[in-house]
C-alpha beads as a LAMMPS data file, in Angstrom:
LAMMPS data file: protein, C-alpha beads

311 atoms
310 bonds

1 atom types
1 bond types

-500.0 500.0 xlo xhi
-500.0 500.0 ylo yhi
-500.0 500.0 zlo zhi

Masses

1 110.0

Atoms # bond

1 1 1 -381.382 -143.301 141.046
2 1 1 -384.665 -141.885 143.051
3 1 1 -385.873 -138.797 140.670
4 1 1 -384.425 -135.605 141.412
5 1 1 -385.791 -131.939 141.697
6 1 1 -384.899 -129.339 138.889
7 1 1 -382.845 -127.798 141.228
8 1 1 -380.849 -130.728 142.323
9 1 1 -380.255 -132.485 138.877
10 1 1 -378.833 -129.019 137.998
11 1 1 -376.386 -129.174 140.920
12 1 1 -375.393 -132.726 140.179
13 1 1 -374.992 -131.827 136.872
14 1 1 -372.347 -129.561 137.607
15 1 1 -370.336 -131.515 140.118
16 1 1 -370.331 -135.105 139.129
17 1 1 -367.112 -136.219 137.555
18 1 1 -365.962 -136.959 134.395
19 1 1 -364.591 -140.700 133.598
20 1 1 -361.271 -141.243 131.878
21 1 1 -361.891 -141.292 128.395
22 1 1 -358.939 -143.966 128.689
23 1 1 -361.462 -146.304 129.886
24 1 1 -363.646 -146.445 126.848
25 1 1 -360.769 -147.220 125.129
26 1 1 -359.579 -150.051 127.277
27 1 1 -363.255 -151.700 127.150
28 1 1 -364.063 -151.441 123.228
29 1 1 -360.365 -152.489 122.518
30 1 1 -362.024 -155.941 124.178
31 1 1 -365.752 -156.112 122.623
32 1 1 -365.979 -158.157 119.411
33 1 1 -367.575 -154.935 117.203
34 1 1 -368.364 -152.015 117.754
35 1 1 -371.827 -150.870 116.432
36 1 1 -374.046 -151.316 119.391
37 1 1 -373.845 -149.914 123.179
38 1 1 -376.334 -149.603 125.761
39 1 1 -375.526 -146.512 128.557
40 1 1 -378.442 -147.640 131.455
41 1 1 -378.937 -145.232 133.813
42 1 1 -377.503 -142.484 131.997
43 1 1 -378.116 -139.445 133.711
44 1 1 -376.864 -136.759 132.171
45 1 1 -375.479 -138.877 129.294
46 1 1 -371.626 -138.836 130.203
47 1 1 -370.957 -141.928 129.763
48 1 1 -373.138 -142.147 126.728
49 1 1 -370.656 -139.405 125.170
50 1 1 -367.718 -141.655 126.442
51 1 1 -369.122 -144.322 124.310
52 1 1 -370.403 -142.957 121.309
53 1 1 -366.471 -142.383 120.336
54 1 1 -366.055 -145.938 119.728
55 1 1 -369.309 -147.230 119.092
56 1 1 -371.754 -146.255 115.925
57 1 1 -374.720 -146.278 117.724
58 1 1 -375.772 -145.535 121.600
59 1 1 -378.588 -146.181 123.472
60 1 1 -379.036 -144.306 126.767
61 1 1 -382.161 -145.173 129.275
62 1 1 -382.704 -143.857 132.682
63 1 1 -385.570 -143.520 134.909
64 1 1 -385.286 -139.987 135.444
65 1 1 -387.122 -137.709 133.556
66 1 1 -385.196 -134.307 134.724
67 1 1 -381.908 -135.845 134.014
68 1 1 -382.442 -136.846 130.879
69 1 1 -383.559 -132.952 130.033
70 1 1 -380.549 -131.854 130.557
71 1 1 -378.657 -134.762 128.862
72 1 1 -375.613 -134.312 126.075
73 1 1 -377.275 -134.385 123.117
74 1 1 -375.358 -135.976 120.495
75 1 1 -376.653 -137.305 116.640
76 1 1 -375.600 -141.265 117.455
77 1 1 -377.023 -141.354 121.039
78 1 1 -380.720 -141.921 121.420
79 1 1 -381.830 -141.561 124.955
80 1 1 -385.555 -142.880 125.906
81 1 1 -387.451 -142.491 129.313
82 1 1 -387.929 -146.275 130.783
83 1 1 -390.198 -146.053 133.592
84 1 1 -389.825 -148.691 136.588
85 1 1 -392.844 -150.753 135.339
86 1 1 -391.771 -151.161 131.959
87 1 1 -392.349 -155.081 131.078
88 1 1 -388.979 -156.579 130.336
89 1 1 -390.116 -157.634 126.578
90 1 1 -390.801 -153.950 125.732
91 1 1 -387.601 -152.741 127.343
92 1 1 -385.706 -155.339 125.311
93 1 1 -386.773 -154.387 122.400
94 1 1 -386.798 -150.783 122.982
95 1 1 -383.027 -151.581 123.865
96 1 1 -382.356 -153.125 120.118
97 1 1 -383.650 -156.683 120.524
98 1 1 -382.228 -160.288 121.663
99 1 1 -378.066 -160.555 120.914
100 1 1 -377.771 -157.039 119.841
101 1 1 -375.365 -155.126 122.217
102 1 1 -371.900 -154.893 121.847
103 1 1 -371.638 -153.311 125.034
104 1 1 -373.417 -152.480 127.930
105 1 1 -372.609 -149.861 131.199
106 1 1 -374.243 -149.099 134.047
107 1 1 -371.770 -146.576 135.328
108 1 1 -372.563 -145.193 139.111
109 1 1 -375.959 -146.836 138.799
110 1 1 -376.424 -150.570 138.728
111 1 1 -376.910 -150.537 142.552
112 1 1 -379.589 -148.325 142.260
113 1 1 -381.141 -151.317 139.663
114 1 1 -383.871 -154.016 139.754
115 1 1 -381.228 -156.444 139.527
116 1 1 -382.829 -159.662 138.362
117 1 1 -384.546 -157.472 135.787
118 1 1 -381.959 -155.538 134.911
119 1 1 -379.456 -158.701 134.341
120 1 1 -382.377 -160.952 133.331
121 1 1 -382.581 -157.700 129.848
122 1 1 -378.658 -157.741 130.147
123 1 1 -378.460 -161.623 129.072
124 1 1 -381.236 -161.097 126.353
125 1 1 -379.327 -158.047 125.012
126 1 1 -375.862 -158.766 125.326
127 1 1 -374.295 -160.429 122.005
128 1 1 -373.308 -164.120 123.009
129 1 1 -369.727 -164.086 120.827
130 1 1 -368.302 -160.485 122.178
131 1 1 -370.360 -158.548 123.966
132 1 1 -369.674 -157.356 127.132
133 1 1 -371.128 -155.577 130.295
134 1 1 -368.907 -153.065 132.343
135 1 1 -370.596 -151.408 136.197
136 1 1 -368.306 -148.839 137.924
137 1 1 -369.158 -146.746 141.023
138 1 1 -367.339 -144.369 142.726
139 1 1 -367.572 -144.120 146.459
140 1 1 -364.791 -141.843 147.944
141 1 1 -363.633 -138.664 147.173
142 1 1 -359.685 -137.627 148.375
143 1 1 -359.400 -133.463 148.526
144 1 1 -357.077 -132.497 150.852
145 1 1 -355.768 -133.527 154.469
146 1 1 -357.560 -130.885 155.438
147 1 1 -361.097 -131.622 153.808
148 1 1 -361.056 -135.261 153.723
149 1 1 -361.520 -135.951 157.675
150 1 1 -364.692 -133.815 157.572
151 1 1 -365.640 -135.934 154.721
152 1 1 -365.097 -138.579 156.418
153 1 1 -367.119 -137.501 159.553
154 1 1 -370.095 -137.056 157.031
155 1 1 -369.857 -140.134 155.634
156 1 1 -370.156 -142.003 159.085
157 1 1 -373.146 -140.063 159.871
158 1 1 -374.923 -141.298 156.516
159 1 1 -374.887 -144.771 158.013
160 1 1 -378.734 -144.662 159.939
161 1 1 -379.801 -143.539 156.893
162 1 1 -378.252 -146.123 154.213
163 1 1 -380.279 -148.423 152.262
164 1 1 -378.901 -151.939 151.527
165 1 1 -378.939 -150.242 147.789
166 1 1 -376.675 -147.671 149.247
167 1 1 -374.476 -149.951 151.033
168 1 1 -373.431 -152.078 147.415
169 1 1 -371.515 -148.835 146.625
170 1 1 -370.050 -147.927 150.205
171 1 1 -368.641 -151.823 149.915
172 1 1 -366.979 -150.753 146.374
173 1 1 -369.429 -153.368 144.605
174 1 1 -367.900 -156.375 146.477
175 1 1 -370.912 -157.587 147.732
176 1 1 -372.634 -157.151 144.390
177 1 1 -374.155 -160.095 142.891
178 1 1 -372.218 -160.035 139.072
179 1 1 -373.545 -163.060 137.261
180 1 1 -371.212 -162.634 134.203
181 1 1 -367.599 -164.541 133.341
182 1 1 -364.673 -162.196 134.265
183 1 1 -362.060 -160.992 131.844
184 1 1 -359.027 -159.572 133.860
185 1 1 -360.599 -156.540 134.470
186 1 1 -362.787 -157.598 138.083
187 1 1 -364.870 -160.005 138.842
188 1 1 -367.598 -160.714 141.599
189 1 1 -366.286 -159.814 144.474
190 1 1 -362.870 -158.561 143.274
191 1 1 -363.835 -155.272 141.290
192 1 1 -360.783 -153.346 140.366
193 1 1 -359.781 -149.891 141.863
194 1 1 -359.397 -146.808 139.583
195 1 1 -358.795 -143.227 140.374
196 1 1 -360.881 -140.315 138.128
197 1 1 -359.026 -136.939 138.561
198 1 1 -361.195 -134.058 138.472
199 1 1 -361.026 -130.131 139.064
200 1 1 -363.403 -129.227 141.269
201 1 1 -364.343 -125.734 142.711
202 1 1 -366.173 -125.436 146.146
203 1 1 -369.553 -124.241 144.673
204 1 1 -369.387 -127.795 143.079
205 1 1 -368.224 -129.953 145.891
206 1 1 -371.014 -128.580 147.574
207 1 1 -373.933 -129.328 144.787
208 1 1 -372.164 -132.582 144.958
209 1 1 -373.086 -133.188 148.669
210 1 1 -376.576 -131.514 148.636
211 1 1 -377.213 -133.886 145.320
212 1 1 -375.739 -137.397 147.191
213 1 1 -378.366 -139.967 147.569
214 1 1 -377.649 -140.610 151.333
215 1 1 -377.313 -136.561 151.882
216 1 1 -380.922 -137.052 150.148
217 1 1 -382.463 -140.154 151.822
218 1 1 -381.300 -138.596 155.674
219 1 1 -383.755 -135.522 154.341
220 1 1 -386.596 -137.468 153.341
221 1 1 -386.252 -138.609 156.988
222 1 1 -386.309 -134.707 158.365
223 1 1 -382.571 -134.699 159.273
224 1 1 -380.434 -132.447 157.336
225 1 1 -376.569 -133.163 157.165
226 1 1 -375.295 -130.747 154.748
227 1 1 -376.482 -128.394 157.262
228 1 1 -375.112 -124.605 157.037
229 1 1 -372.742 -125.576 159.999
230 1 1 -371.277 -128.490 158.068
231 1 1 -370.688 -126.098 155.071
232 1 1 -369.144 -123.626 157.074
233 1 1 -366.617 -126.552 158.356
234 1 1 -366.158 -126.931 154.194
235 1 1 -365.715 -123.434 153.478
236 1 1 -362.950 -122.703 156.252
237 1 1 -360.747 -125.837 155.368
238 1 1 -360.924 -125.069 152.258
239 1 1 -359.475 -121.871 151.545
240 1 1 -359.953 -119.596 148.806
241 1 1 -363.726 -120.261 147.877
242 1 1 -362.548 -119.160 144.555
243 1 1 -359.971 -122.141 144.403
244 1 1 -360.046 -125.123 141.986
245 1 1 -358.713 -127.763 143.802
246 1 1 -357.565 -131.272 141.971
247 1 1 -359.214 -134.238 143.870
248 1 1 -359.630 -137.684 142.822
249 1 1 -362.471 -139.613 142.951
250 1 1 -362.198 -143.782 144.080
251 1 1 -364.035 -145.935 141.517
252 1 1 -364.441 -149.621 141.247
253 1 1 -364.747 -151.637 137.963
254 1 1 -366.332 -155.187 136.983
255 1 1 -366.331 -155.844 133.672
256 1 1 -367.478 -159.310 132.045
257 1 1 -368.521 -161.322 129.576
258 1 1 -371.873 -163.831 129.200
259 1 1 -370.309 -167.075 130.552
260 1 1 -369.803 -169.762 127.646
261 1 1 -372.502 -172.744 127.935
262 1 1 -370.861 -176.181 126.938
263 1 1 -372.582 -178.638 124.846
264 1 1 -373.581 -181.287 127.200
265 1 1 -371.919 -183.707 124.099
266 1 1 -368.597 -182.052 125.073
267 1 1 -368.721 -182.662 128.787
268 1 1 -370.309 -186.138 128.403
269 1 1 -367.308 -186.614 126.080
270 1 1 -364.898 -185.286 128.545
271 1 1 -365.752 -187.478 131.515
272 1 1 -365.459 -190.258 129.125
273 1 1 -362.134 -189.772 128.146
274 1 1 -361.386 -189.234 131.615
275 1 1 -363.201 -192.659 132.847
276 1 1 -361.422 -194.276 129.723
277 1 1 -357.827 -192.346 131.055
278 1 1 -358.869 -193.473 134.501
279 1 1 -359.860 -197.344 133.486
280 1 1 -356.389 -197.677 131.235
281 1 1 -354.343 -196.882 134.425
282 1 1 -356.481 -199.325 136.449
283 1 1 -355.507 -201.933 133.558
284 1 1 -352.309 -201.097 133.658
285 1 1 -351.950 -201.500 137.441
286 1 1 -353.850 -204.704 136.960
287 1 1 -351.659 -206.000 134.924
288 1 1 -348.825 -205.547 136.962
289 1 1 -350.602 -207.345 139.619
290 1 1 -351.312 -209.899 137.936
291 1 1 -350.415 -213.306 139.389
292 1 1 -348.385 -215.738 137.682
293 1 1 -349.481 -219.603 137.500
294 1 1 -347.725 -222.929 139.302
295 1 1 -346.010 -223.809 135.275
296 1 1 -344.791 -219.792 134.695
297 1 1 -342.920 -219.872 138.342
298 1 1 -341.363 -223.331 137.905
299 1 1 -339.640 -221.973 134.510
300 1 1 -338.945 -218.871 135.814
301 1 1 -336.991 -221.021 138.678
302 1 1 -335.509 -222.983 136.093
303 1 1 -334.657 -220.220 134.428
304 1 1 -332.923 -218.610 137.516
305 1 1 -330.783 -221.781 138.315
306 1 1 -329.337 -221.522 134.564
307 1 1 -327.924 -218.292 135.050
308 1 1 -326.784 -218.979 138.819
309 1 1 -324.821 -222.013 137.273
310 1 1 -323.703 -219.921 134.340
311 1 1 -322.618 -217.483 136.405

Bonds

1 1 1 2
2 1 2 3
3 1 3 4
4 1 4 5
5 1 5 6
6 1 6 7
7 1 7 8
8 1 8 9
9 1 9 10
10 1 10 11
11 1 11 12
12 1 12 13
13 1 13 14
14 1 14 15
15 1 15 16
16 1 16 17
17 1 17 18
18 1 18 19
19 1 19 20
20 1 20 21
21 1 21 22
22 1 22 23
23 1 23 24
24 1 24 25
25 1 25 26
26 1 26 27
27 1 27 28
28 1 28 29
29 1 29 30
30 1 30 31
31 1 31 32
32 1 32 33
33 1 33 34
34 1 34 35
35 1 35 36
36 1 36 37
37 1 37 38
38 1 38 39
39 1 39 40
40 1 40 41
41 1 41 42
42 1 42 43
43 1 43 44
44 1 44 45
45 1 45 46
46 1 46 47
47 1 47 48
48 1 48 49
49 1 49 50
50 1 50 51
51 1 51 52
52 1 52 53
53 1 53 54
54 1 54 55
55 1 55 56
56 1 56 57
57 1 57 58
58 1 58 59
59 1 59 60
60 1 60 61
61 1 61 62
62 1 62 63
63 1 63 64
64 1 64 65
65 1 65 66
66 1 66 67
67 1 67 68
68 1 68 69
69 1 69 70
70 1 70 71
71 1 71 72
72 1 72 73
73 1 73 74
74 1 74 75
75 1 75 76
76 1 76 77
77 1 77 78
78 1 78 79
79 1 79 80
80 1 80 81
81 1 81 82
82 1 82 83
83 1 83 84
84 1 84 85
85 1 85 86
86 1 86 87
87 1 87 88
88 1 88 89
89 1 89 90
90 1 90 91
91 1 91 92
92 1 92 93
93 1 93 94
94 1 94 95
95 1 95 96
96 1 96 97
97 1 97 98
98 1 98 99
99 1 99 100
100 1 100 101
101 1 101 102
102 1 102 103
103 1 103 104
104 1 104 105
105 1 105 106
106 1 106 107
107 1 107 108
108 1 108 109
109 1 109 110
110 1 110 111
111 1 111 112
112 1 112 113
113 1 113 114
114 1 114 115
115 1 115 116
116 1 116 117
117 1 117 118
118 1 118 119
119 1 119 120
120 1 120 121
121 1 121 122
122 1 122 123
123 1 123 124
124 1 124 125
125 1 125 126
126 1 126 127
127 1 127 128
128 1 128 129
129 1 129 130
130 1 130 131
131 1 131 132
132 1 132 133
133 1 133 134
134 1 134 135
135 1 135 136
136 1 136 137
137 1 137 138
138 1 138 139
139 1 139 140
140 1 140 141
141 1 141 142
142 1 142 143
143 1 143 144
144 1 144 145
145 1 145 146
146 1 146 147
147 1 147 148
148 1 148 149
149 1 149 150
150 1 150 151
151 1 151 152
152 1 152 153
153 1 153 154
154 1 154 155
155 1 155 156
156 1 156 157
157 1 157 158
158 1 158 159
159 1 159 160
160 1 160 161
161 1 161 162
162 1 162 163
163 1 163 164
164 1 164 165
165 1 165 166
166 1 166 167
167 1 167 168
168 1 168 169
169 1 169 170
170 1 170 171
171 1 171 172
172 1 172 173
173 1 173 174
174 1 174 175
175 1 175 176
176 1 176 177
177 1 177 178
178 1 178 179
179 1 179 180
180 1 180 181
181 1 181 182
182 1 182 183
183 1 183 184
184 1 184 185
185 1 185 186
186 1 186 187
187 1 187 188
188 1 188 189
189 1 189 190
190 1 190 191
191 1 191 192
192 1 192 193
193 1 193 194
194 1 194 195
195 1 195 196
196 1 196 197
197 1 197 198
198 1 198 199
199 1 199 200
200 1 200 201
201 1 201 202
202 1 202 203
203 1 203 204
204 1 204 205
205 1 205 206
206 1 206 207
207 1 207 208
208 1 208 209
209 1 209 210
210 1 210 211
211 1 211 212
212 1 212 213
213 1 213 214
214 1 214 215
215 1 215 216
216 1 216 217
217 1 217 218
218 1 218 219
219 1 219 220
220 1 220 221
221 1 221 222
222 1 222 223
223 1 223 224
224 1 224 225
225 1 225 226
226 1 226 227
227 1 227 228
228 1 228 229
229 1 229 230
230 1 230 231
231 1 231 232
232 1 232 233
233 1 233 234
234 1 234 235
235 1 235 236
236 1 236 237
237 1 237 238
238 1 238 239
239 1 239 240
240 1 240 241
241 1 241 242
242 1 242 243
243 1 243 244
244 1 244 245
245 1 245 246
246 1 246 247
247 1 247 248
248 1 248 249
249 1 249 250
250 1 250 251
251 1 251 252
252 1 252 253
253 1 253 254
254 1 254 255
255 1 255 256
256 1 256 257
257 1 257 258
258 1 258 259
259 1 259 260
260 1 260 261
261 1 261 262
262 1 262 263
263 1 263 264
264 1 264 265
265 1 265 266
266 1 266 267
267 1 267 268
268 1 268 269
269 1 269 270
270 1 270 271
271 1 271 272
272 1 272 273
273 1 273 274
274 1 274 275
275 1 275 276
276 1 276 277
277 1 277 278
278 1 278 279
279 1 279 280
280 1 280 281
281 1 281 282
282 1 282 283
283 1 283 284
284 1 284 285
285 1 285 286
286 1 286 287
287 1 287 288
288 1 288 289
289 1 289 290
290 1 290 291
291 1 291 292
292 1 292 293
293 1 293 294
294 1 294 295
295 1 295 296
296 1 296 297
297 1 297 298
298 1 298 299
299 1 299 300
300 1 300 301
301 1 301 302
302 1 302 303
303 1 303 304
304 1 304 305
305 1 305 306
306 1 306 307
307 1 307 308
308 1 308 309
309 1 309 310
310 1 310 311
């Protein structure tokens, strides 16, 4: 995530969503043990809090100084600053060190990511018999049928302003590069669709919009879309400003595993019991085919004669 002002990581503070604690539970019920997780990209440190129920120890990393000021502190989470030029070596063993991680997520962030770095530490970190590595994003937000077509005009007026970052999460992750061995739960290309319910108040949608990256990246550029005019639209549809609405947000999951490497012994054994399968049929076909000589066909018409006459 590009770094944020005070004033902004306070507002996204407020309004970003809280993921189902029932996920945590779904992904640790799959990793091998449960001492080690990695939260990159933590930002405030949610999902470092999700964790920490289930494993002993979390480490949390972002790039973002001002979020991490304001992260949930917590006695088994230890979050560290990792700059963008940090060598890989030092972040890995900043991280814990080579096979150490039970688990690692990037939740609403890998897009934002160096990826070959980031997947090139992954690998390093990740343990081999176990471990695995879980990205979600959420990319849509469902309020009311009221709201959501002004939503959805904003969102189409993002698009000059996208980065092909940007555009990983509009696509729900399906055009994500994933380079890790499914498990049920998505896959490269096939991420699965989740809903997080939230209460959310209209002071907070709005610190949600002002705080959105493509909101963000359209002002860098001198246009402002959460204008006052656009807010006003907000305000009317939705009713009592002092109303807690309950939306839910659309998230997509991949979660995986490092894929197994076979001995090249086993598949060199395996295409030798298939050439051996395949050369035993061949026999066998062979043999079939086999012609008989001049002597074996007169007996055999000898033979046939006999049991004509017997007959």
């Amino acid at each position: 995530m590009a770094a944020l002002s005070e004033k902004e990581a306070e507002a996204y503070l407020d309004a970003r969503p809280r993921y189902p604690m029932d996920w945590y539970k779904k992904i640790a019920a799959r990793t091998q043990d449960h001492k080690f997780a990695w939260d990159v990209g933590t930002g405030n440190g949610q999902a470092a809090i999700g964790l920490v129920e289930h494993y002993e120890n979390v480490v949390a990393t972002d790039i973002n100084e001002a979020q991490l000021k304001r992260a949930i502190k917590h006695s088994r989470i230890s979050y560290h600053h990792t700059p963008k030029n940090m060598p890989e070596d030092e972040m890995v063993a900043l991280i814990g060190g080579e096979n150490s991680m039970d688990l690692i997520v990037a939740a609403q962030a890998v897009h934002f990511f160096d990826l070959t770095t980031f997947y090139n530490v992954a690998k390093r970190v990740l343990r081999k018999e176990g471990g695995l590595i879980a990205i979600w994003v959420y990319n849509d937000i469902i309020i009311s049928p009221e709201i959501d077509p002004i939503m959805k005009s904003l969102v189409d007026s993002t698009l000059p302003f996208r980065t092909p970052i940007m555009n990983l999460a509009f696509d729900s992750y399906k055009t994500l590069p994933f380079p890790f061995e499914g498990i049920g739960m998505g896959s490269e290309g096939k991420p699965v669709t989740l809903d997080i319910p939230h209460k959310l108040s209209l002071k907070g949608f709005i610190g949600f919009l002002r705080s959105w990256q493509p909101a963000m990246k359209a002002k860098e550029q001198g246009v402002e879309l959460v204008n006052e005019e656009l807010i006003t639209k907000f305000e009317e549809a939705w009713g009592d400003e002092n109303q807690v609405k309950d939306v839910f947000y659309k998230a997509h999951m991949i979660v995986g595993k490092i894929p197994e490497v076979r001995c090249e012994s086993d598949q060199l054994s395996e295409y030798g019991n298939k050439d051996l399968l395949h050369q035993t049929e061949v026999g066998r076909k062979q043999e079939r085919r086999q012609p008989i000589s001049d002597e074996e066909d007169r007996q055999s018409k000898k033979q046939n004669t006999s049991e004509d006459e017997a007959c």
